[in-house]
N, C-alpha and C positions, 0 to 999 in steps of 0.2 A: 808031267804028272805030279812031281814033287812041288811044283809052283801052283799045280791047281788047287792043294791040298792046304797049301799054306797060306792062303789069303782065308777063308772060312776059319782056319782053327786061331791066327791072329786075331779076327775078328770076337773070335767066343774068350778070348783072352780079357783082351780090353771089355768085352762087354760084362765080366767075372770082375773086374776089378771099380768098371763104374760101380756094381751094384752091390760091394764090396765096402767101397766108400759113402753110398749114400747109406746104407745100413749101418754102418759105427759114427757119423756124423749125424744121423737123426734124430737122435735123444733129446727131449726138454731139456734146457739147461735149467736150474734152480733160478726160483724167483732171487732178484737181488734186495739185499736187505735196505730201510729207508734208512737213509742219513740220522734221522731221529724219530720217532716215536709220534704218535699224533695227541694232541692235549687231551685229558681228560677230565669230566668235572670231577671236583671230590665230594661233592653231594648226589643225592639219590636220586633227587627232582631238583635240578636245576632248568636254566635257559640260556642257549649258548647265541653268542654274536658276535659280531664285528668289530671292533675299536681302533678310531685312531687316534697316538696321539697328538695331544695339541697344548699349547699354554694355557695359564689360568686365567690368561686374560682374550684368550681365543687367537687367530693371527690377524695380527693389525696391518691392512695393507696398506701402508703409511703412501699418500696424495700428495700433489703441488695445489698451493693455495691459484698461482696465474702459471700461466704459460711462458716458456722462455727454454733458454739454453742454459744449460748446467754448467757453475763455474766450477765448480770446486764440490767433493765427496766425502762426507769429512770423519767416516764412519767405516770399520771394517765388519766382515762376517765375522761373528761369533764373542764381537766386542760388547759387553755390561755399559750400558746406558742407563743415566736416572730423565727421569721426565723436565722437559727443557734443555735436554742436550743439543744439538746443530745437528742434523742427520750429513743436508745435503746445502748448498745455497743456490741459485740461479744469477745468473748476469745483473747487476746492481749499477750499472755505472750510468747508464739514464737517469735513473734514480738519484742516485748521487748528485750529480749537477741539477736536477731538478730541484733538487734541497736546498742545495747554492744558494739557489736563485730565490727559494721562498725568505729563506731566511734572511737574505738582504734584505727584501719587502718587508720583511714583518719590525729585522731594524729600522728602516725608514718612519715604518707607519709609528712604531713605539717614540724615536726622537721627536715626529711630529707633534705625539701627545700629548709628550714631557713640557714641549717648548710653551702651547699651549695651557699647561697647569703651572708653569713660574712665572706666568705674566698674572700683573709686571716685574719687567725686569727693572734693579736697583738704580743702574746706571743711565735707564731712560729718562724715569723721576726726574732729576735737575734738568735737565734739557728742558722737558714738558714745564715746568714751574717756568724757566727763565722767559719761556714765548708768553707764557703769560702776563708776566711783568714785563716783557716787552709792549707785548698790546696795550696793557694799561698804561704806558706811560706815553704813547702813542697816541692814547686817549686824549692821554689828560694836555698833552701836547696842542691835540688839535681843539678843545676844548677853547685852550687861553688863547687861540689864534680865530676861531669864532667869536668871541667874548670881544677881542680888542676889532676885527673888523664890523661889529655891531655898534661898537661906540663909533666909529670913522664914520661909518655910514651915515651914522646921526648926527654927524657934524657937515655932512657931505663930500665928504674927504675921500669914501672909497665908494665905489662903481656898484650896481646891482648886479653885475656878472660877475666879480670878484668875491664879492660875498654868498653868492650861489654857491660858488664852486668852493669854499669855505667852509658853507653849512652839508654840501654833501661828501667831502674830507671827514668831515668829524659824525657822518653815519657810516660809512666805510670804519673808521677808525673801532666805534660802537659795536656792528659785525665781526671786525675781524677778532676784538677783544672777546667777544662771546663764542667764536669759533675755537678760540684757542683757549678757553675753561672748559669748552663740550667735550675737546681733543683729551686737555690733560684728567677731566672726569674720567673719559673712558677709557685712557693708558692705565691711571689706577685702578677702575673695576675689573681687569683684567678679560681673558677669553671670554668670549660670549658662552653660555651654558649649549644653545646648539651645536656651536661648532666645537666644543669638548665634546659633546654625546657622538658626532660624526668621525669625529676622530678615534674616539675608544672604540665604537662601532669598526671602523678600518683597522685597527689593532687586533682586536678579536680577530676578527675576516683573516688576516695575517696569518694570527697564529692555528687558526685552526685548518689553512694548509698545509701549513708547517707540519702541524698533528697529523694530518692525511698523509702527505709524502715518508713522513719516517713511517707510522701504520705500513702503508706499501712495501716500504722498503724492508722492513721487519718481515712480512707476508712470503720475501723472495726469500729466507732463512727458513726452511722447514726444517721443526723440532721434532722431538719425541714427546709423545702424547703421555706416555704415562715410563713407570720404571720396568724395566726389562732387557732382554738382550736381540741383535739384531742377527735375526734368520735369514735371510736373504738381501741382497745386493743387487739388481740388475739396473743399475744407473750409471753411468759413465761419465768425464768430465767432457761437454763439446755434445751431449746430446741432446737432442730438442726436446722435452716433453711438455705436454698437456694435460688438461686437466681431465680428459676424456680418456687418460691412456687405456688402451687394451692389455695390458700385464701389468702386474706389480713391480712398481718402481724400486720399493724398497718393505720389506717383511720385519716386521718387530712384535715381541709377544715374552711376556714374563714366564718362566717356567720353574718358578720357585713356588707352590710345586705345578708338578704336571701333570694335565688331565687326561682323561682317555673319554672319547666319546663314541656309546657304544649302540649302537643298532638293532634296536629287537624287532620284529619282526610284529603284524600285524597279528597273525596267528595267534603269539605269546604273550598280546598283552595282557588278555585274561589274566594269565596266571603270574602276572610281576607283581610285586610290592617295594613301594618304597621303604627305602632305609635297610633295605635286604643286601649283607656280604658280597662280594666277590672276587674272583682270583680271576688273572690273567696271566697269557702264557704266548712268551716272547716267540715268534716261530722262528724254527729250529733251536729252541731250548726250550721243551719244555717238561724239563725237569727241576724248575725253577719257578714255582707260580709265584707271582705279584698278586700282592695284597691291596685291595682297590676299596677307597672310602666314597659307600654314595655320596653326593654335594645337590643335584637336582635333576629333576625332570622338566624336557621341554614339553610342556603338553599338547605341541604342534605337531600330527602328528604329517610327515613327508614323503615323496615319495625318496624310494634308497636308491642311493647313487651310486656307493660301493659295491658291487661285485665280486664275488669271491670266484665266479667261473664255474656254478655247479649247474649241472643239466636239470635242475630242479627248481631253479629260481628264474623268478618273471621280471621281468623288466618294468610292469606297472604293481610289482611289490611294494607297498608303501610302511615304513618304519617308524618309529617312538623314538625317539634319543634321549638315553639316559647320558649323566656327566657321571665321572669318580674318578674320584681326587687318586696317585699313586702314590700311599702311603711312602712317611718319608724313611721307612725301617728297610727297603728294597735296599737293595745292594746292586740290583742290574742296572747298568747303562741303558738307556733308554734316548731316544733322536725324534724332537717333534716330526709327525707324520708317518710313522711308524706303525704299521697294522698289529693289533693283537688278537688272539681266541680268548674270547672273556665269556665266565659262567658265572651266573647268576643264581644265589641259593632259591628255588624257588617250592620249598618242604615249608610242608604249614607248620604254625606255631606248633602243633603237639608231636610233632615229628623231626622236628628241629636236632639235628644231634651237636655232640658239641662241637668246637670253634677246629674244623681242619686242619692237621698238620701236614706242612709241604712233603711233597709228595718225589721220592725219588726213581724214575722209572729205568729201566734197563734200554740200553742201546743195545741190546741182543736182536 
């Protein structure tokens, strides 16, 4: 009896204490408070948007001019470059010997040139005169040996064959004397003027391989385009790249100062004007607004690609981007690519109140 009694009233026990527990365990617990506060404008009628930052010269995704393997990286992150600095170089040693090789041809073709613009040479001159006063005396040689066989003959004393061979000595002699004045004419006149023009011609042609290969070679050194610091790195030494890469090889961009480029909204462009204030506000501080100088409007207008993730916005939203410069009176650290909430004064001229003071908000 006593056991029948006792499984029913255990049971109303435990079922007293589940419903015991879920009663003091059901209470709302209190909303928890936000890490910080959400930005606010400090104008009446403003327009709020998106910002990121970026440099003033935008980000430069710095290229390779040819393709090849990476020798050498010659730059860190977050290292101050001026424009013509050496980023990165590529493999040069083809190049190199290819250079070699021009430049011996282009010495070649240059001595060819030279040799041809000193002629003639000093020490040819006497030689060239002495052949001539050889032949001439050569001449005159066979001259007095035609002379005396013309008088034998007329006496009958020498042969008609001997006197032949006599008179055609001393036309031999005649030619060869007029060959060697032709010779030493034109040892004195020096290079013929075509064959200087062909030769300068192959000198040029030289040198302007020459010019080509170092070009090239210069081409495998990729610099920095303008003055700024380097944002990103993803080149290594030993990797192949191309001119076609699908990432940035290497990010460069001046952030003296730094822009914020911000996203207004189709909607608000009615109501924007240029040259109109704004503050921006770092997320999660924003009890700190940044002071933002307009610089321009793109008047293209895009569609937006930032996403802030609110169940409000379209995906064929198309935005205005405005630029502004962050004034250099900030004190906050700021990291290109860095999202801001940026308001824009958008209170007409006779409502304009005056120049907002920062605004300090409670983390309560």
């Amino acid at each position: 009896m006593i056991r029948t009694a006792a499984v029913p009233l255990l049971s109303m026990v435990l079922l007293g204490l589940a419903g015991y527990h879920v009663a003091h365990n059901s209470h709302p617990k209190p909303p928890l408070a936000a890490p910080a506060p959400p930005a606010r404008s400090p104008w009446g009628a403003s327009i709020a948007g998106s910002g990121i930052v970026e440099p003033c010269t935008e980000n430069i995704a710095v290229g390779t001019h040819v393709t090849g393997v990476v020798q050498e990286v010659l730059v860190k992150v977050g290292q101050e470059v001026t424009r013509g600095t050496p980023l990165f170089r590529i493999d040069e040693r083809q190049l190199r010997a290819d250079l070699a090789l021009r430049e011996a041809r282009l010495a070649s073709a240059e001595a060819q040139w030279k040799r041809l613009e000193e002629q003639p040479r000093e020490e040819e001159l006497p030689g060239s005169a002495a052949k001539v006063r050889e032949s001439q005396a050569r001449l005159d040689e066979e001259i007095d040996r035609y002379r005396r066989g013309e008088l034998l003959k007329g006496k009958g004393l020498f042969s008609e064959e001997d006197f032949a061979s006599r008179r055609q000595a001393l036309a031999v002699a005649r030619e060869q004397l007029a060959q060697a004045k032709a010779s030493d004419e034109l040892l004195r006149a020096g290079a013929w003027g075509p064959d200087k023009l062909v030769s300068r011609a192959a000198v040029a042609e030289a040198r302007a391989q020459v010019e080509q290969t170092r070009t090239d070679l210069a081409r495998l050194t990729v610099t920095a385009p303008v003055d700024g610091q380097v944002l990103q790195v993803d080149v290594r030494p030993g990797e192949f790249v191309a001119q076609s890469a699908t990432t940035d090889l290497l990010v460069l961009g001046n952030i003296r100062p730094l822009h914020v480029r911000v996203d207004i909204d189709e909607s608000d462009i009615p109501r924007f004007s240029t040259g109109r204030p704004a503050h921006g506000f770092v997320r999660g501080q924003t009890d700190h607004p940044l002071a933002l100088d307009f610089v321009r409007v793109e008047p293209y207008v895009v569609p937006k690609k930032s996403l802030t993730g609110s169940n409000t916005e379209r995906v064929d939203m198309r935005v205005l981007q405005v630029v502004f410069a962050v004034s250099p009176t900030n004190k906050t650290t700021l990291y290109v690519g860095q999202q801001l909430d940026v308001f824009v004064d958008a209170s007409r001229g006779d409502e304009m109140p005056s120049p907002p003071q920062p605004m300090t908000l409670s983390r309560n």
